[in-house]
N, C-alpha and C positions, 0 to 999 in steps of 0.2 A: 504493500500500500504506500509507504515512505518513497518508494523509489516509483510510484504512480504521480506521486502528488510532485516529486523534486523536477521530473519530465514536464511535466506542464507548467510549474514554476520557472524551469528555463526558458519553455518555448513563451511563455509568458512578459518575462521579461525580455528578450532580446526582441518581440513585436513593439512592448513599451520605447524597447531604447530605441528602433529605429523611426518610429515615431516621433521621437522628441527630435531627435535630430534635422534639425532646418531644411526642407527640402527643397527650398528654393535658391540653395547656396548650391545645389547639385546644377543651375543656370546661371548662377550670379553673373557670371563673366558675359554672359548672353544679355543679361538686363544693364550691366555696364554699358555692350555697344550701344542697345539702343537708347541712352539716356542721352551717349554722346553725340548719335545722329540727330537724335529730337534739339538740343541745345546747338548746333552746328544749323538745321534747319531756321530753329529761332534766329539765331543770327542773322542766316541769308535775309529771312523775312524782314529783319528791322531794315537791313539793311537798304534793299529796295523798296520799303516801305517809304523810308528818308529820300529815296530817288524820285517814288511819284511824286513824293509831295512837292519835290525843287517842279517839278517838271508841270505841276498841279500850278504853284506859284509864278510859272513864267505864264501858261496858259491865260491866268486872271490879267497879267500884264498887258496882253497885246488886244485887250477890251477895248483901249483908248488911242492905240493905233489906227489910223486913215485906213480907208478902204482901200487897196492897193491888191495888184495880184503877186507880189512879193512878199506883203504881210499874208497874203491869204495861204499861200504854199507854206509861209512857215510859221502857221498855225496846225495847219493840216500835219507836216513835220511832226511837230511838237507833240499834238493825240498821235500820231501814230508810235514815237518813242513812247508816251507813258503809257496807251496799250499794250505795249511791246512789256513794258515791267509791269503790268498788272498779271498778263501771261504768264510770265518766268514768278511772279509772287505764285499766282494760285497752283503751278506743278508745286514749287518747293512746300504748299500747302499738302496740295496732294499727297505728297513722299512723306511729308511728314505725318499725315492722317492715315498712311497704312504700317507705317512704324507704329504706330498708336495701336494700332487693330493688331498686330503681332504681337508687341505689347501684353496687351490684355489677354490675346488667344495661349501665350505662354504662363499667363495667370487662373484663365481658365484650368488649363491641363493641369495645373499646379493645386487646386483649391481638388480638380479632378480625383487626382492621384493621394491626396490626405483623405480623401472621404475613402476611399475605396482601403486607406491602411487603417483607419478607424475603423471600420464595419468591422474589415476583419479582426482588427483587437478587440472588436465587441464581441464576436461571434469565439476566439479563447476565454475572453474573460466568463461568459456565459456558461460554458463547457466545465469552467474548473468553478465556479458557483454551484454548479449541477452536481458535478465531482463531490465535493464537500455537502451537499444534499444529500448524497447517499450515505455518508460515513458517519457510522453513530460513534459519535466524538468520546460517548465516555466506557464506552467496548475497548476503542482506539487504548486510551489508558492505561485498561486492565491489560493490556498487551507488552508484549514486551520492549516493545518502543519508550523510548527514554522521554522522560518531559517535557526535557526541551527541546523533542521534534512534536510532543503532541501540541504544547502552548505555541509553537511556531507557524502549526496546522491551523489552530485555532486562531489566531492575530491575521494570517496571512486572509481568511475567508472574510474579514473586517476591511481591510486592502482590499481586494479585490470589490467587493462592494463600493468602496469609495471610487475606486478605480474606474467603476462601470457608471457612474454618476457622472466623473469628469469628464467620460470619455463621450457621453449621449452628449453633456450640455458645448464640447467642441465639436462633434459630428454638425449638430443644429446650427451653429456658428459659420462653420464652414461651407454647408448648406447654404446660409442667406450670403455669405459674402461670396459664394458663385451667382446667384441670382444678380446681384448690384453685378460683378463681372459682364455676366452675360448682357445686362441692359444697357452697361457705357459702352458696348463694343456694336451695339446694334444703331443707338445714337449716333457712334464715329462712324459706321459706316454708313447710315443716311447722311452725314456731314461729307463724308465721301463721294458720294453719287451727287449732289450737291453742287459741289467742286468742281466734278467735272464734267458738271452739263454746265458750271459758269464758264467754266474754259473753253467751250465748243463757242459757248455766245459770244465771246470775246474775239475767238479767233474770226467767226464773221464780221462782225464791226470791225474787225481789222481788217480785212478785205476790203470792206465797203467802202472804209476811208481811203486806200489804197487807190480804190476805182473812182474815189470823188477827185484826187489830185489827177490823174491821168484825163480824165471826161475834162475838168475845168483845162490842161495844159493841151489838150484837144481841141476844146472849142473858141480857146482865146490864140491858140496858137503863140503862146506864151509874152504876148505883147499885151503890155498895159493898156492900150488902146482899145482892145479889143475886150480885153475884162471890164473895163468901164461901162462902155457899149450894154455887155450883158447886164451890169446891176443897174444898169436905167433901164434896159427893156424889161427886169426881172421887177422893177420898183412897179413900172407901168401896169404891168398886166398884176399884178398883186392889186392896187388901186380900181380897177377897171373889176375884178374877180369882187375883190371886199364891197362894190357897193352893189353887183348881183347880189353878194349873198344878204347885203342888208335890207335889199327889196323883196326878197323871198321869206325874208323872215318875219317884214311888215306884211307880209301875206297871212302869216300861219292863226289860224282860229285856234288858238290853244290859252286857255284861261289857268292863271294860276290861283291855288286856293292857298293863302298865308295862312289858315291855321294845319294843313300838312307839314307843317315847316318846323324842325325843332328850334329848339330855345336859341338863339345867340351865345356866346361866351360860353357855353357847357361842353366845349372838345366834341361833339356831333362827329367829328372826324379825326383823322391820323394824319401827322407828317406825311408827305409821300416819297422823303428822300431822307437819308440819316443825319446829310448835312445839311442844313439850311443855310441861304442866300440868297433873299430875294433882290432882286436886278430889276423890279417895276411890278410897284402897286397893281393894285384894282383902282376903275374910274381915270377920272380924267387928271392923270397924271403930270407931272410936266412934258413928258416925252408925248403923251397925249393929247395936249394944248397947242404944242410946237408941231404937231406933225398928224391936223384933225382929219384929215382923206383917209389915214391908213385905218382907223377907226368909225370913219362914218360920223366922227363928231358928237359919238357916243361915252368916249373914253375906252379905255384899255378892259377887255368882258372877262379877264384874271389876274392871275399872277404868277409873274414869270421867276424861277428858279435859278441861279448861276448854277451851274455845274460842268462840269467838262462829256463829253462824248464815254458813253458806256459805261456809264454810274445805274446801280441797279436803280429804279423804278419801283414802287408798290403802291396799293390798293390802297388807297386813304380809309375802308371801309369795306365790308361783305357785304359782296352784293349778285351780281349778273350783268355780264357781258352784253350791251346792248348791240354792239359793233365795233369793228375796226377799219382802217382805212388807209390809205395812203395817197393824197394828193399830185403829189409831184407824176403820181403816175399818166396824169390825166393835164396839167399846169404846172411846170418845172419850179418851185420857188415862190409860189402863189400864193400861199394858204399854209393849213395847217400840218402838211408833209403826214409822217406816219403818227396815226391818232389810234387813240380807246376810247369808249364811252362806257362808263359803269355806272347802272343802276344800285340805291342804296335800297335797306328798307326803309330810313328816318326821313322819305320826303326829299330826299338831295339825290341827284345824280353827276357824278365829276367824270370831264374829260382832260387829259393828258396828249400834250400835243408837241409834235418835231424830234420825234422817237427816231432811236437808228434800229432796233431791232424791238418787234413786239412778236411777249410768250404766250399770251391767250386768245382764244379764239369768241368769237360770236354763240352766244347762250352757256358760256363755261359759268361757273359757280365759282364766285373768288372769295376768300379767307379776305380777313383784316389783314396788311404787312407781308400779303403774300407780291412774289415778283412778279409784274405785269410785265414788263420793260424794261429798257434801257435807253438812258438819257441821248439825243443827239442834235443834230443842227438842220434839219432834212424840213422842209417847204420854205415859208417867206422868213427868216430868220439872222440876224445881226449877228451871230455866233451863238455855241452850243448854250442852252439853255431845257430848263422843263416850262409848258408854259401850260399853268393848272385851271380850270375853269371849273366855278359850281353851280349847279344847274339846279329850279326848282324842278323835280319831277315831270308835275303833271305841263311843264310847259317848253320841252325841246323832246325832238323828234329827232331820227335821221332819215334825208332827205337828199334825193336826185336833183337837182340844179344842172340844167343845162346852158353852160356857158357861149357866152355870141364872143367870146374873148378870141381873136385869132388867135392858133397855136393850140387852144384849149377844149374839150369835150365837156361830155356830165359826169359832174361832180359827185360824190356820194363823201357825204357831212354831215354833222349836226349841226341842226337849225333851234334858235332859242326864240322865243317871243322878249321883248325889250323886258319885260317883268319878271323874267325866269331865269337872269344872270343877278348872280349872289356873290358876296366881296366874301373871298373864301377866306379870310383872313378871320371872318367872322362866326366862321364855323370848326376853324384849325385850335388847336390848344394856344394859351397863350406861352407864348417865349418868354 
């Protein structure tokens, strides 16, 4: 019986020791590299981080630059370098977000591998509990077994007991911190997927701008003369376009009802960009007072955002996809280039307008802060901008306008009733 009971007290202990022994020191050297990949990534990151922002900070520079087609090519330049390091930021993102998934997946296996030494320490310690269940301790005694193997029998079934308590309440443990494992590694990898559907959009707006400096050193034939020529006939037909659509809009029977309208001042809506910059009020602005044709003498119907070319975009609110569009397909420079219309439920509906690339389609279902877009300079536009408009509901439509503009076809835009444009500044949180 002694030499029963010393057998499973060894295999007993040497499952303990191996158990206690750190098993994550058997990869240490592994979570070494990637600690140092991860902090090496960091670096790159800051690093062209500091790049956009120089290249973010010349961008707002050449705001107050003449119209020239020397400044315009090296504007165009400019987003094209800091696209180019938005690029190389989101891979070293990427690489860094699947180090993070390796990471965890060698944590996973690690949390794996203790559970599966636990059970089994559970399943000796259970054995030799049962063991000591069968031996009538005070037979044991009467035997010719010395005392102090039978009091070592008896203390050790007290151990063991304790044993099998420590060992359920780290089993459980270990259990729930595989569960957190598994849900930060599911997070990183939608952060992942993420990444690099930003990276595919990125890499198109880089193309796009690619093909806007080629088109423009095309059609000016790279003489200032001839770029000039274009922003006066592009000024022209913009003026000529704005006052059809202001007579189509003094058409529209569409009545607005002010108590659908939520409160003013209560946040009704979301930023639609992370950074704020507004570059021209709502109404009649100054820019709007000095320059009444391009408005209809109405003032300015939003508010225009600074930002640079392929800055993400979001939904100010959830809502529904009314439409989207793209202008210049129809009048090069005219109007409001690639556009969205979203329906709210609170009575408001906001368009976003002079996109370089738009993500959602006609009747999609949008989240609050979800990405609709990205920021660009694409219809009648002084440089990249977001230009935000908010709409009573029941009072803008979208609407076919067939333009008598030479050069120009039917439009498809949204059309507001003069009552149905709201100073969105009055609906956005306050700053």
């Amino acid at each position: 019986m002694l030499s029963i009971f010393k057998s499973s007290s060894l295999s007993l202990i040497i499952l303990i020791g191996l158990l206690a022994w750190p098993s994550h020191l058997l990869w240490a050297d592994t979570i070494s590299d990637l600690q140092n990949k991860v902090a090496d990534f960091q670096s790159q990151r800051q690093k062209l981080a500091e790049e956009i922002a120089a290249l973010q900070k010349q961008l707002l520079t050449t705001k107050t630059q003449s119209a020239s087609l020397k400044n315009e090519i090296a504007k165009i330049e400019l987003t094209r370098s800091k696209l180019a390091k938005e690029i190389q930021k989101i891979q070293v993102e990427i690489k860094q977000a699947g180090v993070n998934i390796n990471q965890l997946a060698g944590q996973i296996t690690d949390k794996k591998e203790r559970i599966t030494a636990n059970q089994i320490s559970l399943e000796e310690i259970l054995r030799s509990i049962n063991h000591f269940d069968r031996i009538d301790l005070l037979a044991s005694l009467l035997t010719k077994q010395s005392l102090a193997d039978w009091w070592a029998q008896f203390t050790n079934l007290d151990r063991l007991q304790s044993s099998l308590d420590s060992k359920l309440k780290s089993l459980l443990g270990l259990k729930q911190q595989l569960e957190v494992k598994k849900t930060d590694q599911e997070i990183t990898k939608k952060n992942l997927d993420k990444l690099e559907n930003q990276l595919a959009d990125q890499k198109k707006i880089a193309d796009v701008t690619k093909k806007t400096k080629d088109d423009l050193l095309s059609i000016t034939k790279n003489k200032e003369v001839n770029y000039q020529k274009l922003l006066a006939d592009r000024l022209a037909k913009m003026k000529k376009v704005q006052e059809e659509i202001d007579k189509a809009e003094s058409d529209l029977n569409l009545t607005v009802n002010p108590s659908l309208l939520p409160k003013t001042g209560t946040g009704a809506l979301s930023w639609p960009l992370d950074k704020i910059i507004i570059t021209q009020n709502f109404g009649l602005t100054a820019f709007a007072k000095n320059n009444t044709t391009l408005y209809g003498g109405r003032g300015h119907n939003g508010v225009d955002f600074g930002t640079s070319v392929g800055t993400v975009v979001k939904s100010a609110r959830s809502g529904v996809v009314l439409g989207t569009g793209d202008t210049d397909k129809v009048c090069k420079g005219a109007s409001y280039g690639r556009w969205i219309l979203i329906q709210h439920d609170n009575g408001l509906t906001t368009l976003y307008a002079h996109l370089s690339l738009i993500k959602v389609s006609t009747g999609q279902s949008i989240e609050t802060g979800q990405t609709i877009a990205y920021s660009g300079n694409t219809g009648y536009s002084t440089g990249p901008h977001l230009h935000f408009t908010v709409y009573a509901s029941d009072g803008v439509k979208i609407g076919n306008l067939v333009s008598k503009v030479p050069g120009c076809g039917t439009y498809n835009l949204p059309l507001g009733t003069s009552g149905a444009y709201l100073n969105p500044l009055s609906y956005l949180p306050a700053r």
